[in-house]
C-alpha positions as CSV (number, residue, x, y, z in Angstrom):
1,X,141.3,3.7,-164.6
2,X,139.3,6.7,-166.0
3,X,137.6,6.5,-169.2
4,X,135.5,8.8,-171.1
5,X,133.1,8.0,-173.1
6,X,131.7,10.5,-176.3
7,X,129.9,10.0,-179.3
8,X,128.0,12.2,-181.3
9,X,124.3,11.7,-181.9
10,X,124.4,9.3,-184.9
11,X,127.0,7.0,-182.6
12,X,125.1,6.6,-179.4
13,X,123.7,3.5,-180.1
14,X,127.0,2.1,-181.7
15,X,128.7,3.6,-178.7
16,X,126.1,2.1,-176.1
17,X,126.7,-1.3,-177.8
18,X,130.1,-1.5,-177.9
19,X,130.2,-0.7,-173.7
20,X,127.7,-3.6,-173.5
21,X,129.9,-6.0,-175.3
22,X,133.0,-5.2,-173.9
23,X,131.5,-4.7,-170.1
24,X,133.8,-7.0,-167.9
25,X,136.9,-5.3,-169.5
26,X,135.2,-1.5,-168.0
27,X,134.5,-2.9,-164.6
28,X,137.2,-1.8,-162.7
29,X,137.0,1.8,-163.9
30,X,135.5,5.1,-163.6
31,X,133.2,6.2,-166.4
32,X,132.8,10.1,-167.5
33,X,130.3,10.9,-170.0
34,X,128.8,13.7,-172.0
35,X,125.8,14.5,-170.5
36,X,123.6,13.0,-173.4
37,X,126.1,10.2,-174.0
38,X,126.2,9.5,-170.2
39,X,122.0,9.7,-170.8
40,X,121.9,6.4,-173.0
41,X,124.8,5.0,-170.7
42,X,122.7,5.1,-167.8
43,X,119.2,4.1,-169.2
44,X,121.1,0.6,-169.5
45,X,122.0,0.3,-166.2
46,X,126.1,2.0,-166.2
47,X,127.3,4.1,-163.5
48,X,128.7,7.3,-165.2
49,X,130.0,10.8,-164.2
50,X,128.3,13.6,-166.1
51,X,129.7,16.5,-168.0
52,X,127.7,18.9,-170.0
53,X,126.7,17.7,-173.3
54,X,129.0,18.3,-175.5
55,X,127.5,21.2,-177.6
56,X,127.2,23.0,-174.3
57,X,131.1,22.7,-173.0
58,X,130.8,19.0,-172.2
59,X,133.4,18.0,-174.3
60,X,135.9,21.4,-173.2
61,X,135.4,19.5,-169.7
62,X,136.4,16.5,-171.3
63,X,139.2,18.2,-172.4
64,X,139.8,20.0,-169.2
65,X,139.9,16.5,-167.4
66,X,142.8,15.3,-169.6
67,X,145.1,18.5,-168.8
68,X,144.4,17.8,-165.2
69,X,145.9,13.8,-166.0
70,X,142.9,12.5,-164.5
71,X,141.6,10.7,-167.8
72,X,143.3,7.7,-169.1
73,X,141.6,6.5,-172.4
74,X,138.9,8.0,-173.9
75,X,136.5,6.5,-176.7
76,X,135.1,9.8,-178.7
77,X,132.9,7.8,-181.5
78,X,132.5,10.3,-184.1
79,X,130.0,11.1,-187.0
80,X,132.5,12.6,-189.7
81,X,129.5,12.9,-192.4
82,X,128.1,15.2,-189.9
83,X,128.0,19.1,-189.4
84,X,128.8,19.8,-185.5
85,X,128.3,23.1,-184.3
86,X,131.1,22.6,-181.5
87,X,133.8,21.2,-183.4
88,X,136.5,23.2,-182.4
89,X,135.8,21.9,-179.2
90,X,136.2,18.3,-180.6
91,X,139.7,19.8,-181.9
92,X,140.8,21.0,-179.0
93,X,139.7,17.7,-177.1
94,X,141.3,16.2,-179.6
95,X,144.9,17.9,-179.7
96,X,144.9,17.5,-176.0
97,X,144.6,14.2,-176.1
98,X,147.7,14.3,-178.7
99,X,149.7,16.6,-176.1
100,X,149.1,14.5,-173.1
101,X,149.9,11.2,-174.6
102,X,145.9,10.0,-173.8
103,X,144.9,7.0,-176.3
104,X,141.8,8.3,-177.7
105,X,139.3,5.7,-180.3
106,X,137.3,7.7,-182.7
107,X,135.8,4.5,-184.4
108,X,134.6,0.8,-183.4
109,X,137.8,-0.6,-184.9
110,X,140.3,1.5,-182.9
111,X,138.7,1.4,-179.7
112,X,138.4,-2.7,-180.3
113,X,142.2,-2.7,-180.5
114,X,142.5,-0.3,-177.6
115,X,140.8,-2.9,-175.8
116,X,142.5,-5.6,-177.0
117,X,145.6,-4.0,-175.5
118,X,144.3,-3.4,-172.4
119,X,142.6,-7.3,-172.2
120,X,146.3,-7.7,-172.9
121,X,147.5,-5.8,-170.1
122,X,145.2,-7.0,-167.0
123,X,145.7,-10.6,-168.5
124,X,149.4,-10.3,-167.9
125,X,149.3,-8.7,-164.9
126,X,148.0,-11.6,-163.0
Protein backbone atom coordinates (compact mmCIF):
# COMPACT_ATOMS: atom_id res chain seq x y z
CA UNK A 1 0.00 0.00 0.00
CA UNK A 2 1.05 3.59 -0.69
CA UNK A 3 0.34 6.24 1.71
CA UNK A 4 1.02 9.86 1.76
CA UNK A 5 1.55 11.64 4.44
CA UNK A 6 0.93 15.87 4.52
CA UNK A 7 0.44 18.23 7.17
CA UNK A 8 0.91 21.74 7.30
CA UNK A 9 3.29 23.40 9.67
CA UNK A 10 1.09 23.71 12.85
CA UNK A 11 0.20 19.69 12.35
CA UNK A 12 3.68 18.16 12.08
CA UNK A 13 3.87 17.22 15.36
CA UNK A 14 0.23 15.96 15.60
CA UNK A 15 0.89 14.26 12.33
CA UNK A 16 4.32 12.76 13.52
CA UNK A 17 2.47 11.43 16.61
CA UNK A 18 -0.24 9.94 15.16
CA UNK A 19 2.38 7.69 12.61
CA UNK A 20 4.08 6.79 15.97
CA UNK A 21 0.95 5.49 17.55
CA UNK A 22 -0.43 3.75 14.83
CA UNK A 23 3.13 2.31 13.48
CA UNK A 24 2.44 -1.64 13.14
CA UNK A 25 -0.78 -0.78 11.04
CA UNK A 26 1.96 1.40 8.36
CA UNK A 27 4.40 -1.36 8.21
CA UNK A 28 3.64 -3.02 5.26
CA UNK A 29 3.49 0.16 3.15
CA UNK A 30 5.28 2.67 1.21
CA UNK A 31 5.41 6.16 2.73
CA UNK A 32 5.52 9.48 0.51
CA UNK A 33 6.00 12.63 2.16
CA UNK A 34 6.27 16.35 1.64
CA UNK A 35 9.59 17.18 1.77
CA UNK A 36 9.28 19.06 5.26
CA UNK A 37 6.62 16.61 6.44
CA UNK A 38 8.87 13.59 5.30
CA UNK A 39 11.69 15.89 7.42
CA UNK A 40 10.06 15.25 10.86
CA UNK A 41 9.11 11.63 9.59
CA UNK A 42 12.53 10.75 9.22
CA UNK A 43 14.23 12.52 12.29
CA UNK A 44 12.13 9.62 14.17
CA UNK A 45 13.46 6.92 12.50
CA UNK A 46 10.53 6.29 9.22
CA UNK A 47 11.55 5.40 5.83
CA UNK A 48 9.77 7.97 3.52
CA UNK A 49 9.82 8.98 -0.20
CA UNK A 50 10.33 12.74 -0.67
CA UNK A 51 8.40 15.17 -2.67
CA UNK A 52 8.95 18.89 -2.64
CA UNK A 53 7.56 20.69 0.22
CA UNK A 54 4.42 21.49 -0.38
CA UNK A 55 4.69 25.35 -0.98
CA UNK A 56 7.21 24.46 -3.66
CA UNK A 57 4.94 21.84 -5.80
CA UNK A 58 5.19 19.02 -3.23
CA UNK A 59 1.83 18.68 -2.80
CA UNK A 60 0.94 19.10 -7.03
CA UNK A 61 3.29 15.85 -6.90
CA UNK A 62 1.22 14.55 -4.44
CA UNK A 63 -1.50 15.09 -6.58
CA UNK A 64 0.21 13.96 -9.60
CA UNK A 65 0.94 10.57 -7.83
CA UNK A 66 -2.84 10.02 -7.32
CA UNK A 67 -3.72 10.50 -11.19
CA UNK A 68 -1.05 8.10 -11.85
CA UNK A 69 -3.24 5.38 -9.22
CA UNK A 70 -0.13 4.87 -7.48
CA UNK A 71 -1.44 6.37 -4.02
CA UNK A 72 -3.92 4.60 -2.02
CA UNK A 73 -4.74 6.61 1.17
CA UNK A 74 -3.46 9.75 1.97
CA UNK A 75 -3.51 11.57 5.54
CA UNK A 76 -3.26 15.58 4.60
CA UNK A 77 -3.56 17.04 8.35
CA UNK A 78 -4.59 20.43 7.80
CA UNK A 79 -4.35 23.85 9.66
CA UNK A 80 -7.79 25.54 8.58
CA UNK A 81 -7.10 28.66 10.98
CA UNK A 82 -4.20 29.14 8.81
CA UNK A 83 -3.34 31.37 5.65
CA UNK A 84 -1.39 28.95 3.00
CA UNK A 85 0.11 30.58 0.20
CA UNK A 86 -0.36 27.22 -1.97
CA UNK A 87 -3.81 26.45 -1.33
CA UNK A 88 -5.05 25.95 -4.61
CA UNK A 89 -2.63 23.36 -4.74
CA UNK A 90 -4.29 21.77 -1.51
CA UNK A 91 -7.60 22.07 -3.75
CA UNK A 92 -6.53 20.51 -6.52
CA UNK A 93 -4.82 17.63 -4.32
CA UNK A 94 -7.80 17.64 -2.88
CA UNK A 95 -10.46 17.30 -5.85
CA UNK A 96 -8.17 14.65 -7.18
CA UNK A 97 -8.46 12.65 -4.47
CA UNK A 98 -12.46 13.20 -4.88
CA UNK A 99 -12.10 12.06 -8.69
CA UNK A 100 -10.04 9.10 -8.19
CA UNK A 101 -11.97 7.66 -5.37
CA UNK A 102 -8.55 8.03 -2.91
CA UNK A 103 -9.72 8.09 0.93
CA UNK A 104 -7.97 11.19 2.08
CA UNK A 105 -8.06 12.23 6.34
CA UNK A 106 -7.72 15.83 6.91
CA UNK A 107 -8.02 15.49 10.79
CA UNK A 108 -6.94 13.02 13.74
CA UNK A 109 -10.46 11.79 13.91
CA UNK A 110 -10.95 10.76 10.26
CA UNK A 111 -7.67 9.31 9.71
CA UNK A 112 -8.35 7.25 13.17
CA UNK A 113 -11.40 5.79 11.47
CA UNK A 114 -9.51 5.24 8.23
CA UNK A 115 -7.40 3.22 10.21
CA UNK A 116 -9.79 1.44 11.98
CA UNK A 117 -11.06 0.24 8.60
CA UNK A 118 -7.97 -0.81 7.39
CA UNK A 119 -7.04 -2.73 11.08
CA UNK A 120 -10.39 -4.08 9.98
CA UNK A 121 -9.35 -5.19 6.70
CA UNK A 122 -5.83 -6.95 7.31
CA UNK A 123 -7.56 -8.49 10.50
CA UNK A 124 -10.03 -10.26 8.24
CA UNK A 125 -7.84 -11.11 5.69
CA UNK A 126 -6.01 -13.63 7.71
Amino acid sequence: MNIALIAHDGKKPELVSFFLQNKKLFLNSNIYATATTGSHLGNVGIEVNKVLSGPLGGDAQIAALIAEGKIDLVFFFRDPLGKHPHEPDVQMLMRLCDVHNVPMATNPAAARLMLSALKGQLYDEK
